[in-house]
C-alpha positions as CSV (number, residue, x, y, z in Angstrom):
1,X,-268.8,97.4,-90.9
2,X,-272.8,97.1,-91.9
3,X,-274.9,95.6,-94.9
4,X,-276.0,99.3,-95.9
5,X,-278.3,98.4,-99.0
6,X,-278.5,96.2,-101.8
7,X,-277.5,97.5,-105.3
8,X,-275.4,96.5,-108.3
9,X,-273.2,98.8,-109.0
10,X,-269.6,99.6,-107.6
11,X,-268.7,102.8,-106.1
12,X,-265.0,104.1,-105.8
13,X,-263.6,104.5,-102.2
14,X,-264.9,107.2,-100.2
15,X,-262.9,109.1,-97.0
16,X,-264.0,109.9,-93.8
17,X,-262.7,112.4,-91.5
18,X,-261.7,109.7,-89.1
19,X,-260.1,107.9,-91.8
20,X,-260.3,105.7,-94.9
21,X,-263.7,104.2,-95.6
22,X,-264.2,101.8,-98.5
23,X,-267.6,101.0,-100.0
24,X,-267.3,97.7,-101.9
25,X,-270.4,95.7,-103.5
26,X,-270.2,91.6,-102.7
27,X,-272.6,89.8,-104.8
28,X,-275.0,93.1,-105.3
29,X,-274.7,94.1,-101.4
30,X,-272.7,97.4,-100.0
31,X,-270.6,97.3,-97.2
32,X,-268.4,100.0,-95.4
33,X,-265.1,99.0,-94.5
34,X,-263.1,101.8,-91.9
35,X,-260.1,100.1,-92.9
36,X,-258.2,97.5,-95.6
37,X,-259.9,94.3,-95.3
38,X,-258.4,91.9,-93.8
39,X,-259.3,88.2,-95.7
40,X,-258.7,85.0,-93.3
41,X,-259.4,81.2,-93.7
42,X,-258.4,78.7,-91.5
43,X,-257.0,75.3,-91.6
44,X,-254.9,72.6,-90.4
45,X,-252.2,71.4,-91.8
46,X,-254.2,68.7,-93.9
47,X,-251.9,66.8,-96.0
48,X,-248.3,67.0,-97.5
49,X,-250.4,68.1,-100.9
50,X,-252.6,70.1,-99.5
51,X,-256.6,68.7,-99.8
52,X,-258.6,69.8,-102.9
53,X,-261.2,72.1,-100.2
54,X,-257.9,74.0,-99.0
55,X,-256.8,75.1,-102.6
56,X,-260.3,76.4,-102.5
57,X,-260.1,78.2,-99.8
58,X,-257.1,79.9,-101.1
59,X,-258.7,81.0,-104.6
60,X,-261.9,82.0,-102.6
61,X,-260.0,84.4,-100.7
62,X,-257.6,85.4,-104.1
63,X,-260.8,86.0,-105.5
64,X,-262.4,88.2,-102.5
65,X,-259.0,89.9,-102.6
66,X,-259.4,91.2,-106.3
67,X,-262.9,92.4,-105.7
68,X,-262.2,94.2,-102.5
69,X,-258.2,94.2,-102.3
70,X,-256.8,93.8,-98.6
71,X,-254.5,91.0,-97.2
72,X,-254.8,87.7,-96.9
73,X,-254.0,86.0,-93.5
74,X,-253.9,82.1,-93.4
75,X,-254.4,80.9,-90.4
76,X,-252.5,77.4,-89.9
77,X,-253.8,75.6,-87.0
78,X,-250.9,73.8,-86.5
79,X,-251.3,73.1,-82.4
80,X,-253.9,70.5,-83.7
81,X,-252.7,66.8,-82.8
82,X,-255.1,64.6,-84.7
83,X,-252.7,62.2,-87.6
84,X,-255.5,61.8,-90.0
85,X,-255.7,65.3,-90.8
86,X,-252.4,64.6,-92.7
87,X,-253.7,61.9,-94.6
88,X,-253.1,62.6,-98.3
89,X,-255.2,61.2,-101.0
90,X,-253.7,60.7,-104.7
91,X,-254.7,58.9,-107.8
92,X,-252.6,57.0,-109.3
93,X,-251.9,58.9,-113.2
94,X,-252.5,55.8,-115.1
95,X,-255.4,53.4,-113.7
96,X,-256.7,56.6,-111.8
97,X,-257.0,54.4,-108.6
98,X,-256.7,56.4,-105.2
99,X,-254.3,55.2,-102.8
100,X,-254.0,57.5,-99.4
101,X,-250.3,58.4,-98.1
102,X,-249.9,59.9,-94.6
103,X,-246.8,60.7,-92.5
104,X,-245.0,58.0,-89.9
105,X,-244.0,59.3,-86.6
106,X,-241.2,58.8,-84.5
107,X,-243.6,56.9,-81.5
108,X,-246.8,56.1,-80.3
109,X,-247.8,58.5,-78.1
110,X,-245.9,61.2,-80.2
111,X,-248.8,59.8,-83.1
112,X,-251.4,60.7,-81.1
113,X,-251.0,63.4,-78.6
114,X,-248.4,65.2,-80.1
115,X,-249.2,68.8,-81.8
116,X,-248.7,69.0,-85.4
117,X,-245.8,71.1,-85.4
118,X,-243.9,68.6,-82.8
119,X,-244.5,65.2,-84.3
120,X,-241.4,64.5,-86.1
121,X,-241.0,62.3,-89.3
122,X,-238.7,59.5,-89.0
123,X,-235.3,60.2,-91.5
124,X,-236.1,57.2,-94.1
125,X,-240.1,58.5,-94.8
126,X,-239.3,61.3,-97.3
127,X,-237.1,59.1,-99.4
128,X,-239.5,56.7,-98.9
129,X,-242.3,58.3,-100.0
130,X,-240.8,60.0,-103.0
131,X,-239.9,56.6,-104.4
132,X,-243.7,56.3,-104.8
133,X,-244.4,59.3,-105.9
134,X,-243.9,59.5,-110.0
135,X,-247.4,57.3,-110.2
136,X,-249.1,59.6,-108.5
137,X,-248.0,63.5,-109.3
138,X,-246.1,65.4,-112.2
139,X,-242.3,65.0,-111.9
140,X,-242.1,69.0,-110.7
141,X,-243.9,67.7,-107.6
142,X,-241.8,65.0,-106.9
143,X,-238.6,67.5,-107.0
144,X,-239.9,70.2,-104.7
145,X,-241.2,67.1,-102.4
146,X,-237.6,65.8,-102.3
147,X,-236.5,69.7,-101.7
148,X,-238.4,69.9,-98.4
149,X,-235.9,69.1,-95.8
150,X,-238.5,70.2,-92.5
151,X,-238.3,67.5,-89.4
152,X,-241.6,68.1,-88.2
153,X,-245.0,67.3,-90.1
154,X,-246.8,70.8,-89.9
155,X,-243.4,72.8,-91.4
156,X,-243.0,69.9,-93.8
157,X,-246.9,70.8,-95.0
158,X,-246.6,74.4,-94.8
159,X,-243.2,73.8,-97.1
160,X,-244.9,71.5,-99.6
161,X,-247.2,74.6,-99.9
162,X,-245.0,76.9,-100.3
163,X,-243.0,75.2,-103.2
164,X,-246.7,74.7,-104.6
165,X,-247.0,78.7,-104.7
166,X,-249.6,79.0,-102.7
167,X,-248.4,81.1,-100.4
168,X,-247.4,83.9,-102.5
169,X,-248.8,86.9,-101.2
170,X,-250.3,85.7,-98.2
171,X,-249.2,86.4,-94.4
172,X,-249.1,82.7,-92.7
173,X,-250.6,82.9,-88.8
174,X,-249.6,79.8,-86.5
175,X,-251.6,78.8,-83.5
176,X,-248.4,77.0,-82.3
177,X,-246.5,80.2,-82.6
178,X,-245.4,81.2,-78.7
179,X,-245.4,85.2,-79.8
180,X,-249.6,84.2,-81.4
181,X,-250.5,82.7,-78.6
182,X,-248.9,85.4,-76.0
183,X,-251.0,87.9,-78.1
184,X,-254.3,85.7,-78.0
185,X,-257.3,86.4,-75.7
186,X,-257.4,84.4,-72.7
187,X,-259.9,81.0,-73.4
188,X,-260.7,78.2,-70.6
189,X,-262.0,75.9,-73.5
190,X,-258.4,75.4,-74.4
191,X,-256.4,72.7,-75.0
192,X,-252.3,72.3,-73.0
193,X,-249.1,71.2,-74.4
194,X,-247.1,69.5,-71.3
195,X,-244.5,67.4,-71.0
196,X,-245.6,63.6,-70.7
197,X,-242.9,60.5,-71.2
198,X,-240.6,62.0,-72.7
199,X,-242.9,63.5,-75.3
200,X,-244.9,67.2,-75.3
201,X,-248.7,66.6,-75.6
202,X,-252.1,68.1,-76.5
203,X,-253.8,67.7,-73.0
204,X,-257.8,68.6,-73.0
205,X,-257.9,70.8,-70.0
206,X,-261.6,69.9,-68.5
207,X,-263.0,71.2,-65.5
208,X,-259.2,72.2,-64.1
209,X,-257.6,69.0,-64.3
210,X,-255.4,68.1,-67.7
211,X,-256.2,64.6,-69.7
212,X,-255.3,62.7,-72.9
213,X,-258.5,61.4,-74.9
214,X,-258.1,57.9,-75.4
215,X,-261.5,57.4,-77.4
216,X,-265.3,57.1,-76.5
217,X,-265.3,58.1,-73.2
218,X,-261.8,56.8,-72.0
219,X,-259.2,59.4,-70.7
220,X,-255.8,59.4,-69.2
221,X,-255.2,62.2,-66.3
222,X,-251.9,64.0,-65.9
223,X,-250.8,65.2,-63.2
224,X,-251.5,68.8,-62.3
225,X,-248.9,71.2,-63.0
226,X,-248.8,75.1,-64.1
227,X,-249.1,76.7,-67.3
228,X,-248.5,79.7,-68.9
229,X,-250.6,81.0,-72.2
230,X,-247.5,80.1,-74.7
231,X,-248.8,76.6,-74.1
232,X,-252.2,77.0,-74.2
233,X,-254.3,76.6,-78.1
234,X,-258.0,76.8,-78.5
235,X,-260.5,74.2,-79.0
236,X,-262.9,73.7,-81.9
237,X,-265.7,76.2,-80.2
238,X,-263.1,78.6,-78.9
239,X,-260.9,78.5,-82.0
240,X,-262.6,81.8,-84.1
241,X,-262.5,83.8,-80.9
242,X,-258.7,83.2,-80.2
243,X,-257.9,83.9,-83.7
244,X,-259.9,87.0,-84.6
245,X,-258.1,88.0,-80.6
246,X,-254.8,88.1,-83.3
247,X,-255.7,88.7,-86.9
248,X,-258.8,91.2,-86.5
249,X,-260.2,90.5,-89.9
250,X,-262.8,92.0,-91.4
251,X,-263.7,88.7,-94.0
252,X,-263.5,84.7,-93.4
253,X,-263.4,82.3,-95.8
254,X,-264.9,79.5,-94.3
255,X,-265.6,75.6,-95.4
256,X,-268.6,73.4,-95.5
257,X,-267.8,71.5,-92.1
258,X,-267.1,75.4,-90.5
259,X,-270.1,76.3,-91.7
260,X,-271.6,73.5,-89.3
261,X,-270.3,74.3,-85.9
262,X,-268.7,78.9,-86.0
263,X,-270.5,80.4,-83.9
264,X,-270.5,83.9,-85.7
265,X,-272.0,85.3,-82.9
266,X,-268.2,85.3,-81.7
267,X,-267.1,87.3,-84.2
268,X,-270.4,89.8,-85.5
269,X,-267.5,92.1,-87.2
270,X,-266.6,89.2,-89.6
271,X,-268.2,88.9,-92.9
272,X,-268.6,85.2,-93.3
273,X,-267.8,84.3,-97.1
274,X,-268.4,80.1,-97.6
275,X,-265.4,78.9,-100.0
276,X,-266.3,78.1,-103.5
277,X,-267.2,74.4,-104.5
278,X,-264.8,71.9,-105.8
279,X,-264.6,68.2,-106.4
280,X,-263.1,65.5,-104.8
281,X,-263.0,68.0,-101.8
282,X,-261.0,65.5,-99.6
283,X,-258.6,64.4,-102.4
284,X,-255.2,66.0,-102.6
285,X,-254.5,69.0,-105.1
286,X,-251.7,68.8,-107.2
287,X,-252.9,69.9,-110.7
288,X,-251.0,73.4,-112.0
């Protein structure tokens, strides 16, 4: 796939004898694509209602997708372990205040080391939660919140989504998936889940030895044990690598904070496409 020239008009598919080539024209530039684009963003699971700069992401690529057609891959990061990307912030629908909700976890070291897809939500926090809910969202939200009946924090998420319908249409890629990572590309910057009290964590795997960050410069060393690559995820720089090792797309919708630290070179097949503005990116979305 190559810039070819810059122009402003849009010409129909043309076929090549090596198979279907699509010109398309994004924001007055051709490009030739050998095959169906393939649209990706990225995220973690970042909120019960998902945050205001994900629902952007998703009409950025809705939009790409009506320009160029293709599918849409979401790429749910879900292997993460940090808690605060599940804070969730809502305003309250009278005094318009913002009060921020997040999940409670089952233990300490589940809270913090645990990926996202193993930390498991206590039985009384849903019913909990939804008790507060009516001053903050429309009652339709507050039913398909109550619906959700996932254990864990990231298929709790990835439900709320769903019921939101913002999933429809769209092929949903997990980094905690074992059959994902089997089919990933083999990374050293790479994070381990292990066994560790009783718990599975997110161990940093540094120089060949497996440790827990405890903050600033503290770590806790496990012990050394072997690993295959069904419990190994990427790491911030070696995240676009892995994935595009899976998903092979051709476009990725990417956010203001990606924008920052992708290190394209990775990926020079990949048309970067930044996701459209919105306010209150960090607040949660829960308007249609």
């Amino acid at each position: 796939m190559g810039k070819l020239l810059e122009a402003n008009l849009v010409l129909p598919p043309v076929f090549s004898s090596t198979g279907s080539a699509f010109i398309h024209v994004i924001r007055g530039e051709f490009f030739i694509l050998m095959s169906a684009p393939v649209i990706c963003f990225g995220q973690q699971p970042c909120g019960f209602f998902p945050r205001r700069f994900l629902y952007a992401k998703f009409t950025t690529a809705r939009r790409l997708q009506a320009e160029i057609g293709g599918e849409i891959v979401f790429f749910l990061h879900d292997s993460d372990h940090d808690c605060r990307e599940t804070q969730t912030t809502l305003r309250h629908l009278h005094t318009g205040e913002p009060q921020t909700f997040n999940f409670t976890f089952v233990n300490k070291l589940q809270r913090k080391f645990s990926p996202l897809f193993l930390k498991r939500i206590p039985a009384d926090w849903p019913a909990h939660t939804a008790r507060q809910l009516p001053n903050y969202v429309a009652p339709r939200w507050v039913d398909a919140f109550k619906r959700i009946t996932a254990t864990n924090v990231a298929d709790f998420c990835l439900g709320m989504y769903r019921a939101m319908g913002l999933l429809e249409g769209i092929r949903v890629v997990r980094s905690g998936d074992p059959a994902v990572r089997r089919a990933a590309c083999a990374v050293t910057d790479c994070f381990v889940d292990v066994p560790h009290e009783g718990e599975i964590v997110r161990a940093r795997f540094i120089n060949g030895t497996l440790k827990l960050h405890e903050g600033g410069d503290r770590y806790v060393e496990l012990p050394a044990t072997v690993f295959t690559k069904e419990q190994i995820s990427p790491t911030r720089d070696s995240r676009l690598r892995w994935m595009q090792s899976v998903i092979h797309c051709t476009h990725y919708v990417c956010g203001a904070g990606e924008q920052a630290y992708l290190n394209q070179a990775d990926a020079p097949e990949i048309t970067f496409v930044p996701r459209d503005p919105i306010d209150r990116p960090d607040e949660a979305w829960t308007e249609n």
